[in-house]
N, C-alpha and C positions, 0 to 999 in steps of 0.2 A: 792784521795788516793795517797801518796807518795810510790815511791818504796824503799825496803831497798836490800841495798847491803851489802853484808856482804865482807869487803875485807880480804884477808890473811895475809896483813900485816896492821900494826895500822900506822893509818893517823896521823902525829903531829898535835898537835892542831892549831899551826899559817895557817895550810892549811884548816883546817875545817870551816872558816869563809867564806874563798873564795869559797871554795867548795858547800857552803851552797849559796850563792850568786850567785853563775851559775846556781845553780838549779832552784833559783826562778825567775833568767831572762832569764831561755831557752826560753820562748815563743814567748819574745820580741825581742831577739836575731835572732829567727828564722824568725821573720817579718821583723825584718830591713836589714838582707841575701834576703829575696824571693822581698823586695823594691829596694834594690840596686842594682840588678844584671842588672834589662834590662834598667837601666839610664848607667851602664857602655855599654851594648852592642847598643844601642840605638847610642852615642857616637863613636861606633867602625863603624858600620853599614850605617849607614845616611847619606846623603851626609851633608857638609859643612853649606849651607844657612839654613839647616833643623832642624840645632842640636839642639840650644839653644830655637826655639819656642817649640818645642817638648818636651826636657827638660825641660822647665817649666811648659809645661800641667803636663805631670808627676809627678811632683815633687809634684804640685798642687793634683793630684790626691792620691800620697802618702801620703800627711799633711791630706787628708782626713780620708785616710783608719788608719793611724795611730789616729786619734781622736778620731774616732770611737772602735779602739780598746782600749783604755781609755778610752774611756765612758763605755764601757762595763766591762773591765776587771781592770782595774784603778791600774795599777801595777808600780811600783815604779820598774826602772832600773838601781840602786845601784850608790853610793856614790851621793844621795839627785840628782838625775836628775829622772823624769815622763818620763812616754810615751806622756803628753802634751808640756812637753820640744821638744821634739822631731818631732813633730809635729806642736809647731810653727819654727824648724829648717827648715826644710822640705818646709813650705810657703815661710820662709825667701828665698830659694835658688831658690823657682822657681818664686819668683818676682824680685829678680837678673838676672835671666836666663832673663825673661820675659824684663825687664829695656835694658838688653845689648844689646838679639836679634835684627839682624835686619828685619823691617816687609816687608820693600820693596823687599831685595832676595829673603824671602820666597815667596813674592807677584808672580815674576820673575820666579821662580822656579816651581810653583803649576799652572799660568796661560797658557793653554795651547796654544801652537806653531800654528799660523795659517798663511796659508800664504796670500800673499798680493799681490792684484791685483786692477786693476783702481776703482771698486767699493767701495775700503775699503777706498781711499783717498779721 
């Protein structure tokens, strides 16, 4: 069920297209906002060696959740782009992310500090 708004003044027509357009890509609008937010703080957050394998599970995990929101909801996100456009976008950057990372800092970083005495030699 749509809402109607009754405004107080009259909308020109060249805005009623867009207007009408936002309405039907609020939803996807608001998944690609609650997707993007923690790849930027992730980014802020993280140390260095961390970013980009991380970044690309994510993203990985996005191209998911976006798919799946297509497959259910199969909604067209104005001017002829899908939510499956968008979702192989999403794959696209986290197999860059994935490509660029490097595995050995991560390796470095996550392997924990042990010290070393004549047994370990």
């Amino acid at each position: 069920m749509r809402w109607q708004i009754t405004p107080r003044f009259p909308i020109p027509p060249r805005y009623r297209q867009l207007l009408a357009a936002l309405r039907d890509s609020a939803p996807a609008l608001l998944l690609a906002i609650l997707l993007t937010m923690p790849l930027v703080l992730m980014a802020a957050v993280l140390p260095m060696p961390v970013v980009l394998p991380v970044f690309s599970i994510w993203s990985i995990a996005a191209a998911i959740a976006v798919a799946l929101f297509a497959l259910f909801r199969g909604v067209r996100l104005g001017w002829g782009v899908t939510a499956w456009d968008v979702a192989g976008a999403f794959t696209l950057i986290g197999c860059a992310a994935a490509i660029f990372g490097e595995l050995e800092s991560l390796v470095e970083y996550v392997r924990p500090m042990t010290s070393r005495n004549d047994v370990n030699d």
